[in-house]
FIGU-989566 format. One record per residue (C-alpha): x, y, z; residue in three letters. Coordinates in steps of 0.2 Angstrom, whole numbers, plus 5000, padded with zeros to 4 digits. Layout:
N
px: X py: Y pz: Z resn: ALA
...
END
This chain:
442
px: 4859 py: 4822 pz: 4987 resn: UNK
px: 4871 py: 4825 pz: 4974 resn: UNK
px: 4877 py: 4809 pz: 4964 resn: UNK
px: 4896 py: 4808 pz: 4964 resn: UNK
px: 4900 py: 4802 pz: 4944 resn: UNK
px: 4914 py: 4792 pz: 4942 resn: UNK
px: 4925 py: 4789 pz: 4926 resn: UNK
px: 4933 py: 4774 pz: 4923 resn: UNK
px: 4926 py: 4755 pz: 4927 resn: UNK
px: 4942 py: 4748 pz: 4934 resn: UNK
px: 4950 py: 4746 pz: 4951 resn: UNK
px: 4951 py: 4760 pz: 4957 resn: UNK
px: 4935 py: 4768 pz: 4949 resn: UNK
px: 4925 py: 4750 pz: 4954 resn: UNK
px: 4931 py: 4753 pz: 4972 resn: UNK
px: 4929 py: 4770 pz: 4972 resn: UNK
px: 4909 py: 4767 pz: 4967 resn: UNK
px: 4907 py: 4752 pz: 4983 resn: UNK
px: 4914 py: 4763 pz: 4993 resn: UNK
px: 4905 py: 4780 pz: 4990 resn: UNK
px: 4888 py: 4771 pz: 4988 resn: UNK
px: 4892 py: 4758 pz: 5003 resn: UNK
px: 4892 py: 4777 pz: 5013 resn: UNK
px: 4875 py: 4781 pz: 5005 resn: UNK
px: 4877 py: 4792 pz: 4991 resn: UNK
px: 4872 py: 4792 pz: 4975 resn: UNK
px: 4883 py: 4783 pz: 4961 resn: UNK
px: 4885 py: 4789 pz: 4943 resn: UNK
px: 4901 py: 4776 pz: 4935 resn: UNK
px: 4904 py: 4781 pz: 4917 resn: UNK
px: 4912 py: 4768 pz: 4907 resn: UNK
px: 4916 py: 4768 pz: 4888 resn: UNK
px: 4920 py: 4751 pz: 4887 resn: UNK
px: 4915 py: 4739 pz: 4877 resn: UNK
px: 4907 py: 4754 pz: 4864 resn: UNK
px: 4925 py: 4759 pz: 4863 resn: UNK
px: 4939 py: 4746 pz: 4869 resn: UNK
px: 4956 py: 4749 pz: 4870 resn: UNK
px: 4972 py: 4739 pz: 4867 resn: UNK
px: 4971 py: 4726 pz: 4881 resn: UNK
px: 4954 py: 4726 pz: 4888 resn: UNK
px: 4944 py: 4710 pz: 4878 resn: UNK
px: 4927 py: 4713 pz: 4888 resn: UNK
px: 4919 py: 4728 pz: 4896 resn: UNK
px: 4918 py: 4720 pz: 4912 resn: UNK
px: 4923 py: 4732 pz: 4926 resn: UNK
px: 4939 py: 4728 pz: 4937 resn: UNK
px: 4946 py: 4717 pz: 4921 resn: UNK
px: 4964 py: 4710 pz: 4926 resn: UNK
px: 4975 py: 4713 pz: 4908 resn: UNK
px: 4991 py: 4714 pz: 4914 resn: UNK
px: 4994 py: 4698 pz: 4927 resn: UNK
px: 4980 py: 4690 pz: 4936 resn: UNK
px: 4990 py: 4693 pz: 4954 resn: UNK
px: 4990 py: 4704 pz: 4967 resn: UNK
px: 5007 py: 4698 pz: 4974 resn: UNK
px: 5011 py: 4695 pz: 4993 resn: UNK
px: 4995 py: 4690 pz: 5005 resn: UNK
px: 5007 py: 4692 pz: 5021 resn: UNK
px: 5002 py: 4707 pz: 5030 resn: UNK
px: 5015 py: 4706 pz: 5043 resn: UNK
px: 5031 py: 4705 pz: 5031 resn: UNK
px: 5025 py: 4714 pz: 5015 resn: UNK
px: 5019 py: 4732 pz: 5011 resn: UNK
px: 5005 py: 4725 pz: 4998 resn: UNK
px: 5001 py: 4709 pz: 5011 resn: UNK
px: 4999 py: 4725 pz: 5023 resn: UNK
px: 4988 py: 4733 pz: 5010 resn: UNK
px: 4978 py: 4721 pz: 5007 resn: UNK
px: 4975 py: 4719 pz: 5026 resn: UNK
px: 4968 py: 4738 pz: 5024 resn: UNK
px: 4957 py: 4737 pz: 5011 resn: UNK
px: 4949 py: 4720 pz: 5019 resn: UNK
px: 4947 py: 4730 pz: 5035 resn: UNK
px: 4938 py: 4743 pz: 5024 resn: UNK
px: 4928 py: 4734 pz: 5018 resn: UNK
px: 4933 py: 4733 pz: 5001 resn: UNK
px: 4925 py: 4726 pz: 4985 resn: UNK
px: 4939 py: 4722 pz: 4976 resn: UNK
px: 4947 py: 4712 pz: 4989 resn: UNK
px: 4932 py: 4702 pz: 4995 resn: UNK
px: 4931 py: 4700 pz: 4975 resn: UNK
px: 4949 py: 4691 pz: 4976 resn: UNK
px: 4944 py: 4681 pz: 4991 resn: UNK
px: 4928 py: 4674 pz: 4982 resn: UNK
px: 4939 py: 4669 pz: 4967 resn: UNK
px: 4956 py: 4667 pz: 4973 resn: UNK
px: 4968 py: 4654 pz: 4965 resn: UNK
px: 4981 py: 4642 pz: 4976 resn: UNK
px: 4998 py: 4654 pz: 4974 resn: UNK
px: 5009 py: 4649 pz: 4988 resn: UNK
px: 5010 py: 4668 pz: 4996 resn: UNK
px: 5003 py: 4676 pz: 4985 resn: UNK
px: 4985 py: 4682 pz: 4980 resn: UNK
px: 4980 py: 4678 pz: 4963 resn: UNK
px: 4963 py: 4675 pz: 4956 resn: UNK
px: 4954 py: 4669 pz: 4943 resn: UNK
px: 4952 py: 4685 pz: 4931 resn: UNK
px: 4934 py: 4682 pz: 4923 resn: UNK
px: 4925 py: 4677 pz: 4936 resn: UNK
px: 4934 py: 4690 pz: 4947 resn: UNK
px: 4928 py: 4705 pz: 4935 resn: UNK
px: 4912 py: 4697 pz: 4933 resn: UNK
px: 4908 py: 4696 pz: 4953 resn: UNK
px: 4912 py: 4717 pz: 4954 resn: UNK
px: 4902 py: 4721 pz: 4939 resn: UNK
px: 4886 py: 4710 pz: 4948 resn: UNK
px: 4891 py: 4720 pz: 4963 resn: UNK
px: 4890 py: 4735 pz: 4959 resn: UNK
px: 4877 py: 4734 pz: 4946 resn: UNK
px: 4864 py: 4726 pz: 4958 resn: UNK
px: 4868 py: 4741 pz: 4971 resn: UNK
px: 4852 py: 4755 pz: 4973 resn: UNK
px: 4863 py: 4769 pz: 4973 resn: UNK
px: 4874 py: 4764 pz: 4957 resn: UNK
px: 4869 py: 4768 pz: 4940 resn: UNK
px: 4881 py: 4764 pz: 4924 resn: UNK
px: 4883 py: 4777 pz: 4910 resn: UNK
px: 4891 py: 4768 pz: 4893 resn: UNK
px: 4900 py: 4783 pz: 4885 resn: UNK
px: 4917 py: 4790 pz: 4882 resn: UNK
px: 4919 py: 4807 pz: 4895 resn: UNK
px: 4931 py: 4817 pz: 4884 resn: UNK
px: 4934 py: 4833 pz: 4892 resn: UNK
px: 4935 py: 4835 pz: 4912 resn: UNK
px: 4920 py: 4843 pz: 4918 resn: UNK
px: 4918 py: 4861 pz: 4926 resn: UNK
px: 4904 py: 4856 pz: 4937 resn: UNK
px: 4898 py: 4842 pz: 4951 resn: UNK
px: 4907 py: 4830 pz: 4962 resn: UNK
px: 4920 py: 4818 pz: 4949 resn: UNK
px: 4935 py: 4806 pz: 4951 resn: UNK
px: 4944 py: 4802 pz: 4938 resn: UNK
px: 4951 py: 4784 pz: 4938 resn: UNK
px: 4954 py: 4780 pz: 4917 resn: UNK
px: 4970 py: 4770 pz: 4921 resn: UNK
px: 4984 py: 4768 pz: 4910 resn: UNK
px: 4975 py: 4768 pz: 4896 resn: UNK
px: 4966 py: 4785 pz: 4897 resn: UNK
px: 4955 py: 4789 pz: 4881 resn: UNK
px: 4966 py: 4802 pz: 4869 resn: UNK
px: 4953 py: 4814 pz: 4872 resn: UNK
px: 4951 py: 4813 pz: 4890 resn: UNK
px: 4972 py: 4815 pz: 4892 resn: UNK
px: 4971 py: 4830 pz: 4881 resn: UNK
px: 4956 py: 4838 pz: 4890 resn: UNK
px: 4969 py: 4835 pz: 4906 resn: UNK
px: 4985 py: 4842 pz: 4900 resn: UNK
px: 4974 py: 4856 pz: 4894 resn: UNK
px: 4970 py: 4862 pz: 4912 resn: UNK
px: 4985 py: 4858 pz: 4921 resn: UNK
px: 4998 py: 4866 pz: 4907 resn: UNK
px: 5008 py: 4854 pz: 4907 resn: UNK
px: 5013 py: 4836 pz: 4895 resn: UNK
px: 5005 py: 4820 pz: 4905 resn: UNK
px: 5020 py: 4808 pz: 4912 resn: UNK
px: 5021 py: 4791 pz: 4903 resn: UNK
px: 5030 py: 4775 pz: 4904 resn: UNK
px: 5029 py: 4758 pz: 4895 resn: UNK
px: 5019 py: 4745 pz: 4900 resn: UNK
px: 5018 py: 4726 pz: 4897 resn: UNK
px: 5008 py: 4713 pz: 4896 resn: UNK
px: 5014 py: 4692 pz: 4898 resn: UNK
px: 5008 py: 4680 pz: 4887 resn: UNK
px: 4995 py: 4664 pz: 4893 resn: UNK
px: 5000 py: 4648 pz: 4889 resn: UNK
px: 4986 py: 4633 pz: 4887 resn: UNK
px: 4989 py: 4622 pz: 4904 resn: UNK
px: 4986 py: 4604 pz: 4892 resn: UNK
px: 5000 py: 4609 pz: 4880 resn: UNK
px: 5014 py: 4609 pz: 4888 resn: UNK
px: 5023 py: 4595 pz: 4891 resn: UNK
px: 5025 py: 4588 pz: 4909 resn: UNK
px: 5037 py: 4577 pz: 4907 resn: UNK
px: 5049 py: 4590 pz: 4904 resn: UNK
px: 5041 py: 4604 pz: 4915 resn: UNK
px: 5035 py: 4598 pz: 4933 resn: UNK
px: 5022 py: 4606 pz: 4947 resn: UNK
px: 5028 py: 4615 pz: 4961 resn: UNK
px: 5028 py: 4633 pz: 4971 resn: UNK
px: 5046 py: 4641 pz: 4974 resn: UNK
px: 5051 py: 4636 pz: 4993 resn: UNK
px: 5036 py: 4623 pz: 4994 resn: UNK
px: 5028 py: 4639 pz: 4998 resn: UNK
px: 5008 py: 4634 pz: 5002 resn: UNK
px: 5001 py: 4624 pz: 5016 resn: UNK
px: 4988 py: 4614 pz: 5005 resn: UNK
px: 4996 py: 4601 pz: 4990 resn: UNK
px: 4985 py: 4612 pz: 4978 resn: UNK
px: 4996 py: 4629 pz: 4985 resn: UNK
px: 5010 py: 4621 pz: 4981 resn: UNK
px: 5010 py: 4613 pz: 4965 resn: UNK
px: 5001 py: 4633 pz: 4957 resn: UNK
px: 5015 py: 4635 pz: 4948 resn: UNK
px: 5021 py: 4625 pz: 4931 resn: UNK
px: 5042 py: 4627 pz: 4930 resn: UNK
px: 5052 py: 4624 pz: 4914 resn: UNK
px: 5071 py: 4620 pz: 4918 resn: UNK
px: 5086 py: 4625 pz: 4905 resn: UNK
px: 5103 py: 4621 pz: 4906 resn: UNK
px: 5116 py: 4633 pz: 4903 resn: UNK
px: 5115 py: 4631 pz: 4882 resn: UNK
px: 5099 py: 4633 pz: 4882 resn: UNK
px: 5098 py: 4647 pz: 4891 resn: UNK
px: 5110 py: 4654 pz: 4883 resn: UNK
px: 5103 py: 4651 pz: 4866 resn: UNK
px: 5087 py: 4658 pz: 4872 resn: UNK
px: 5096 py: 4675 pz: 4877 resn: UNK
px: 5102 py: 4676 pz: 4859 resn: UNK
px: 5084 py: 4674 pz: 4853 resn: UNK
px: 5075 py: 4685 pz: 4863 resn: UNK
px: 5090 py: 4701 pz: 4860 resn: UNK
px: 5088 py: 4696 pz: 4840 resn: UNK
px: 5069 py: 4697 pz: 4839 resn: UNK
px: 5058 py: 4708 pz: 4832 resn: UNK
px: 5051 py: 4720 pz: 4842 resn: UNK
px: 5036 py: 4733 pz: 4845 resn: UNK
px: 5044 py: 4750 pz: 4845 resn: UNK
px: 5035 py: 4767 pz: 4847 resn: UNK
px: 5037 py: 4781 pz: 4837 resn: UNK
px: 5033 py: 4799 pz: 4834 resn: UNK
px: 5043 py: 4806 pz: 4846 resn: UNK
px: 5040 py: 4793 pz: 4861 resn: UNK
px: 5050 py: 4798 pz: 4875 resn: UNK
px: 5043 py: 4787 pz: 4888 resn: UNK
px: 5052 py: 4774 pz: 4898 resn: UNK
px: 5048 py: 4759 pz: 4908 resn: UNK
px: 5043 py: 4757 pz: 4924 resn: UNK
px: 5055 py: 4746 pz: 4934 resn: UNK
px: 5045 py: 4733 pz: 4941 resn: UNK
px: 5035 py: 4727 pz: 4925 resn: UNK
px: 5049 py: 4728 pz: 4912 resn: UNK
px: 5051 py: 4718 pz: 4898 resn: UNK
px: 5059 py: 4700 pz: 4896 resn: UNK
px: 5071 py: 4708 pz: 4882 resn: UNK
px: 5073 py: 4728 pz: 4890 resn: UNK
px: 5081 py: 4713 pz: 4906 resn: UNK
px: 5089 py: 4702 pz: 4893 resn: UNK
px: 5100 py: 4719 pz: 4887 resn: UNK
px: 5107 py: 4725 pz: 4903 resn: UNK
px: 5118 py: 4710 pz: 4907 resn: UNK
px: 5115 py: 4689 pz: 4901 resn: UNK
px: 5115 py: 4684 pz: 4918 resn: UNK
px: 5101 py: 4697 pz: 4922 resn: UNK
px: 5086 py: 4686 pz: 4918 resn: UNK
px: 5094 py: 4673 pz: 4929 resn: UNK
px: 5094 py: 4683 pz: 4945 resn: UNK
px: 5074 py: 4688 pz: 4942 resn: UNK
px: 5060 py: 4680 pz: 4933 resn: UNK
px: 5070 py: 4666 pz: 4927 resn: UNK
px: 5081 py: 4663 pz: 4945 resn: UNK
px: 5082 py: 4645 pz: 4949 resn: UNK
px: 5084 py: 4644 pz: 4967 resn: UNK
px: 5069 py: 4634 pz: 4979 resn: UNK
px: 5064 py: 4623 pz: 4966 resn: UNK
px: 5068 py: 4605 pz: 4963 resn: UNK
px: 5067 py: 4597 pz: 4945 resn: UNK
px: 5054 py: 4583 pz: 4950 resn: UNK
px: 5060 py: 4574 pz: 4932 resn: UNK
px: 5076 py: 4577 pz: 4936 resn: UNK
px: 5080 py: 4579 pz: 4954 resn: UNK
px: 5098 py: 4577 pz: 4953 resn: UNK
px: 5102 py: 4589 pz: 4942 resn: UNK
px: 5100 py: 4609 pz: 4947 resn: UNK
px: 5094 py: 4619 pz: 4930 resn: UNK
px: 5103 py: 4634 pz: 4925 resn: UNK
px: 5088 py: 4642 pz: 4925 resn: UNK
px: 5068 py: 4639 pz: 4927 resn: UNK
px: 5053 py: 4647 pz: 4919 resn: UNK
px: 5038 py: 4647 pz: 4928 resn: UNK
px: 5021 py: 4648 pz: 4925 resn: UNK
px: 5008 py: 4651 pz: 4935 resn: UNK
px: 4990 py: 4648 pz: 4936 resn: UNK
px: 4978 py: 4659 pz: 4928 resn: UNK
px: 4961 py: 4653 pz: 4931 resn: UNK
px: 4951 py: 4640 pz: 4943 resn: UNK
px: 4950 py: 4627 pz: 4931 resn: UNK
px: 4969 py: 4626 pz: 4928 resn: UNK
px: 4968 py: 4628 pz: 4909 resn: UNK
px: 4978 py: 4642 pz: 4907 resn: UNK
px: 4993 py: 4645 pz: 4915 resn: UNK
px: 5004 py: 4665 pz: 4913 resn: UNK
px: 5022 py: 4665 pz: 4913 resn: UNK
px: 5028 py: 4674 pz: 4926 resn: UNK
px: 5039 py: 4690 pz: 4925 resn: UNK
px: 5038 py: 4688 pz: 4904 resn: UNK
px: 5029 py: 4703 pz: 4900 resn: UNK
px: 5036 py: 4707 pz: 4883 resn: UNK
px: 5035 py: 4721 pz: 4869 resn: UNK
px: 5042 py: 4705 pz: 4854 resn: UNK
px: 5029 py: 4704 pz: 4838 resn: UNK
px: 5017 py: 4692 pz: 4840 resn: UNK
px: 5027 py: 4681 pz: 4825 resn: UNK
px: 5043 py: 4682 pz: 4837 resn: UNK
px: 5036 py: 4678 pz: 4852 resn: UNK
px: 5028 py: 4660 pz: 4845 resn: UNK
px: 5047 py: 4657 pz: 4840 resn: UNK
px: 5056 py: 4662 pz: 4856 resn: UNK
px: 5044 py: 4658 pz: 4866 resn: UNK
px: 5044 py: 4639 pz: 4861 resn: UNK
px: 5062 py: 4635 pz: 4864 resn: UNK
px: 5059 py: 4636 pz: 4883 resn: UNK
px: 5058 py: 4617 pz: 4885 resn: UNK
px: 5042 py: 4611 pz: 4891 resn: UNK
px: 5035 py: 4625 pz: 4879 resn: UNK
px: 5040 py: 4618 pz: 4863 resn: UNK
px: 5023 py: 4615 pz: 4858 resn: UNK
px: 5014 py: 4627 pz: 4868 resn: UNK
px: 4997 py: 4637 pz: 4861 resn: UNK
px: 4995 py: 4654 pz: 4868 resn: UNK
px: 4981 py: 4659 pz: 4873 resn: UNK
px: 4986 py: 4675 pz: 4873 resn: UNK
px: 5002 py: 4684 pz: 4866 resn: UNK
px: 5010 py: 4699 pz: 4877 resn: UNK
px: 5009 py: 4717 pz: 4872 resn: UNK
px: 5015 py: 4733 pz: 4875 resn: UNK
px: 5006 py: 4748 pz: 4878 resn: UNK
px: 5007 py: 4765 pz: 4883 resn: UNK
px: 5003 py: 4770 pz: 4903 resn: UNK
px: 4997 py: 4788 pz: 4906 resn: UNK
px: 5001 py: 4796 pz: 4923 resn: UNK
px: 4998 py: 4815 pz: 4930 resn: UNK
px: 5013 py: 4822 pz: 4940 resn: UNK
px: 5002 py: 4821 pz: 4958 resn: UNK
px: 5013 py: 4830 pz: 4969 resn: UNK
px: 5011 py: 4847 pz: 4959 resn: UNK
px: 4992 py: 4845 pz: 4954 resn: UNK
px: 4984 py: 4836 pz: 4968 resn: UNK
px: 4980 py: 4841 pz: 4986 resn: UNK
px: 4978 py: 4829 pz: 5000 resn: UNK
px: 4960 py: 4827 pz: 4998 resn: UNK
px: 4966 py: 4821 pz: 4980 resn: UNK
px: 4959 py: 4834 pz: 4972 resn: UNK
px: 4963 py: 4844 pz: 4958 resn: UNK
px: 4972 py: 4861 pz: 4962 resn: UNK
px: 4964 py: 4871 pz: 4948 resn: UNK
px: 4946 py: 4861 pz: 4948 resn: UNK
px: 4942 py: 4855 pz: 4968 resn: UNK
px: 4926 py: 4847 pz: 4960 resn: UNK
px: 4937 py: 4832 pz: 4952 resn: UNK
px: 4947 py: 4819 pz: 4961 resn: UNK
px: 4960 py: 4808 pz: 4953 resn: UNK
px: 4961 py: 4790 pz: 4960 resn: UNK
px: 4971 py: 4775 pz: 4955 resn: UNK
px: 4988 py: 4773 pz: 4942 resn: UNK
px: 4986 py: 4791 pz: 4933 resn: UNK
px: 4989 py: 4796 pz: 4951 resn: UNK
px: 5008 py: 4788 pz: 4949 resn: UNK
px: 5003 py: 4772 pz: 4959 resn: UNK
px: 5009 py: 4758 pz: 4951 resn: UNK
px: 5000 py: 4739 pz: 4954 resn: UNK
px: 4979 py: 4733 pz: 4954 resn: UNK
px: 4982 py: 4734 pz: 4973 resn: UNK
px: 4988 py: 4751 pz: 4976 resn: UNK
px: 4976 py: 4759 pz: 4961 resn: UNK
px: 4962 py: 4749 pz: 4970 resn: UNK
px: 4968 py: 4758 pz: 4988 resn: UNK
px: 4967 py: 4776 pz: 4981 resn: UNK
px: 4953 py: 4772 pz: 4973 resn: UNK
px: 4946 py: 4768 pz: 4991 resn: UNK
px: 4952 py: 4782 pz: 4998 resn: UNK
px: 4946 py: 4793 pz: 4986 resn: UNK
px: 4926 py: 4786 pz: 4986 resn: UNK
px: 4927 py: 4789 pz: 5004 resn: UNK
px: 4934 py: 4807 pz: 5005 resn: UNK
px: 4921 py: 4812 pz: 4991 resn: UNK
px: 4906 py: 4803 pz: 4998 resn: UNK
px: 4913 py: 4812 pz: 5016 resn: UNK
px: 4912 py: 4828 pz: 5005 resn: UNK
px: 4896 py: 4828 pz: 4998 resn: UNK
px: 4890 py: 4825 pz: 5016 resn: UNK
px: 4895 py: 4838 pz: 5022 resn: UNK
px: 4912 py: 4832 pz: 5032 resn: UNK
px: 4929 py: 4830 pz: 5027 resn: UNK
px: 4937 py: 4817 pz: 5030 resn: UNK
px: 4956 py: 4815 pz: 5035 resn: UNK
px: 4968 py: 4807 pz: 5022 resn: UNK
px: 4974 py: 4789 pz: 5032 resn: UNK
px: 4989 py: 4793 pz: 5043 resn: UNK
px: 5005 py: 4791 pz: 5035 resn: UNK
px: 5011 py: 4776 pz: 5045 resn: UNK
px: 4999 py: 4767 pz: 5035 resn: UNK
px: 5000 py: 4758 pz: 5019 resn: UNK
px: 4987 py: 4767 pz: 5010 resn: UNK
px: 4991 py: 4784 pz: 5020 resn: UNK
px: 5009 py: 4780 pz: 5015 resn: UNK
px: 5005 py: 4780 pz: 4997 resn: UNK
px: 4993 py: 4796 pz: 4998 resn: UNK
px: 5008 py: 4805 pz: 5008 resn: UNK
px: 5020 py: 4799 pz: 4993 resn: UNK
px: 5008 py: 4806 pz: 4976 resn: UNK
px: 5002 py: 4822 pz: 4984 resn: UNK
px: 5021 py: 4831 pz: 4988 resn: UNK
px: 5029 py: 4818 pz: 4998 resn: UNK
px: 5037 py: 4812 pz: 4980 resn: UNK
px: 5049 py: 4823 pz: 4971 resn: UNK
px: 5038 py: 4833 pz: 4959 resn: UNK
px: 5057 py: 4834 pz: 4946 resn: UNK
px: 5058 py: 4816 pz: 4944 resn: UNK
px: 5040 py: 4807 pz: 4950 resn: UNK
px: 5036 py: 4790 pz: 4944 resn: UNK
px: 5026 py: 4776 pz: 4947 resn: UNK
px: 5027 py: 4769 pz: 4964 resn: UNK
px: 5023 py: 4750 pz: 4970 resn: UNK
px: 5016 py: 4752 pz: 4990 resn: UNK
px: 5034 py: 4748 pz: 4999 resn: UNK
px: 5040 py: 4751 pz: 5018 resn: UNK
px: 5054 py: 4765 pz: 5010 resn: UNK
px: 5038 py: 4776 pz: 5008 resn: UNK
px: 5032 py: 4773 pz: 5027 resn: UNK
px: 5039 py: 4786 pz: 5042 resn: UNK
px: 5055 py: 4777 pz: 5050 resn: UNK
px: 5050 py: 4766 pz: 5065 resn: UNK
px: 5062 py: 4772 pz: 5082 resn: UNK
px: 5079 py: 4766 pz: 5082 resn: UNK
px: 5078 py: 4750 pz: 5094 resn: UNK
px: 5066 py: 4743 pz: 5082 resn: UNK
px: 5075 py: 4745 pz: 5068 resn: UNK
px: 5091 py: 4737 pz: 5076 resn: UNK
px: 5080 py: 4720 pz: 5079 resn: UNK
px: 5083 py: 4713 pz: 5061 resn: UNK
px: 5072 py: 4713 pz: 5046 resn: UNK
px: 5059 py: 4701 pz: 5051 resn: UNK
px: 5056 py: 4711 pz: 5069 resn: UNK
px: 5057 py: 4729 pz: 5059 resn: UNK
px: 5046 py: 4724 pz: 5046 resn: UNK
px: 5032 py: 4714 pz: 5059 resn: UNK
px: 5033 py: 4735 pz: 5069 resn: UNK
px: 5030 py: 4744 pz: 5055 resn: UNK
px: 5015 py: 4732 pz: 5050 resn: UNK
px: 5009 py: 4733 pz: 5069 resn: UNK
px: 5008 py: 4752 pz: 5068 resn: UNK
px: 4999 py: 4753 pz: 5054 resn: UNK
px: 4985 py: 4743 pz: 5059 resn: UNK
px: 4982 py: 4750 pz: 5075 resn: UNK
px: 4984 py: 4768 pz: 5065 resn: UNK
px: 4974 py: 4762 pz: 5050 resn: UNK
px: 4961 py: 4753 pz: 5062 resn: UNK
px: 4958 py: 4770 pz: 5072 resn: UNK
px: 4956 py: 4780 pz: 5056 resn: UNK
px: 4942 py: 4770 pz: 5047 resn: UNK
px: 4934 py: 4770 pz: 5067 resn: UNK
END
């Protein structure tokens, strides 16, 4: 049988391989990490976590990524029973404990028969066999001109950003206390995943002013990429309003100061945690493009954090995306070259859970392929079906960008259900798309 050769060891290409070999065929994942690394990646584990070690809501009945990950489980899917093996007490959401996670898929699939790993850079798209391509946002320089080559056109970019880790044992817990937003967690260890750091109004305040004064990473030579909404920067926030910061990462509501409990902060910072043995903790929603010396500075006038290490400082790097609707079909293929699909966020999905989906989708249509068969995209209705709908013309072709799974992209529900309230229109659309998701993988 033909081997389908894959590009790209991360989410999507990692789920891609379970998936593909899982169905019986032959395996080729091509990986040119750690030979050649890129910005964020410290190891050349596959499925490494760079960006945040969460793959938000696990409520399948209320959320679009909670119905997601209801999906991939029901598929079957690697990179979820990887989560499951290594998840971390979040309240509602699933986080996991990054290493170990990466190092569970890269076991995996290196123990499977029917998976082979080639170390080396692919730099131009091949004219012959069965590929997918799932590089990421960090696509090699040569790869991403090999692909504006073919499809005539300048690949679509945005700014991505990474949050700094914080050593657990130095911050200072009798300013900052333990405690998930809402009491959200049925187990004490659910609800105390998350460290908070109060400010009043002067601090905050003076915080504001720090973070709009310091120096930042800015890109050059003609950089016209902007950022994508849902990962933006502390400071890109900071500049549309002083209040903006307060009413997102930094919002103080369902949290009570345990040092303080009769005085409501101004605002809180929180931090949650990054690995199993609570060592490290990330804070939350401060992904940030400041220089490493301005980020020590700022960074340590959040009180609690005033003598914080970092173990790791946030960055800025830039994400690499193909305009889908125009160059794929629904199989996921390549217009011009139906011998390559594309799989995970250079498709214009945006999240580890949705590049993982695609990438799940896209192992499965190929493996069908080589088989003989074609198989369907899932319908619309579902999650993953919603998001393959969305990238391959569903989307405006004029003004794509990258798109977080929500219920906006899903077909509308009927009209009675809709008028039942939120909770009641949210718990139909979740029911539909299991049974619908449930009949397509039978």
């Amino acid at each position: 049988m033909e081997p389908l050769h894959i590009i790209g060891g991360g989410m999507a290409g990692s789920e891609a391989a379970w998936q593909a070999a899982s169905a019986g065929v032959p395996v080729v994942l091509h990986e040119m990490r750690p030979a050649k690394g890129t910005f964020a990646h410290r190891s050349g584990d596959f499925a490494e976590m760079v960006c945040s070690n969460s793959f938000r809501s696990d409520d399948s009945e209320q959320n679009a990524v909670g119905l997601l990950h209801w999906e991939m489980r029901a598929a079957n899917g690697l990179i979820l029973e990887a989560a499951e093996a290594h998840r971390l007490p979040a309240g509602g959401a699933l986080a996991v404990d990054r290493d170990p996670f990466a190092g569970y898929v890269t076991a995996k699939l290196k123990s499977h028969p029917l998976i082979s790993v080639s170390y080396e850079e692919v730099t131009d798209l091949p004219s012959t066999g069965n590929w997918i391509i799932a590089t990421g946002p960090l696509t090699s320089t040569a790869l991403a001109q090999s692909i504006r080559r073919e499809t005539h056109a300048e690949a679509l970019a945005f700014f991505d950003a990474i949050a700094p880790i914080v050593y657990a044992d130095t911050v200072d817990m009798s300013v900052a206390w333990m405690q998930s937003r809402y009491d959200k967690g049925e187990t004490l260890e659910e609800q105390t995943a998350y460290m908070n750091c109060p400010m009043d109004r002067a601090q905050y305040y003076a915080f504001i002013d720090a973070l709009l004064a310091a120096e930042k990473t800015e890109f050059h030579e003609g950089e016209t990429a902007g950022y994508f909404d849902g990962c933006l920067p502390i400071e890109v926030m900071a500049e549309r309003g002083r209040e903006t910061l307060r009413f997102g990462p930094m919002k103080p509501v369902g949290l009570t100061n345990a040092n303080n409990p009769t005085v409501k902060p101004y605002a809180v910072v929180q931090l949650r945690r990054d690995n199993k043995l609570g060592t490290l903790y990330n804070i939350v929603g401060f992904q940030t493009k400041m220089k490493y010396g301005a980020q020590t500075t700022v960074l340590k006038m959040i009180p609690g954090l005033q003598d914080a290490s970092f173990a790791r400082l946030g960055g800025i790097h830039r994400n690499t995306f193909i305009n889908s609707p125009t160059l794929l079909d629904d199989q996921m293929r390549l217009k011009s070259r139906p011998n390559i699909r594309f799989a995970g966020q250079i498709t214009g999905v945006e999240g580890y859970v949705e590049s993982a989906a695609m990438g799940l989708v896209a192992g499965r249509m190929a493996a069908a392929e080589i088989k003989g068969t074609i198989l369907p995209p899932p319908p619309p209705d579902t999650a993953m079906g919603a998001l393959i709908t969305h990238i391959t013309g569903g989307a405006e072709a004029k003004t794509f960008q990258p798109m977080n799974v929500n219920f906006g992209l899903f077909p509308p529900i009927d009209a009675k259900a809709g008028r039942k309230g939120r909770t009641l229109r949210y718990k139909a659309y979740t029911d539909r798309a299991k049974e619908s998701f449930t009949a397509w993988l039978a």
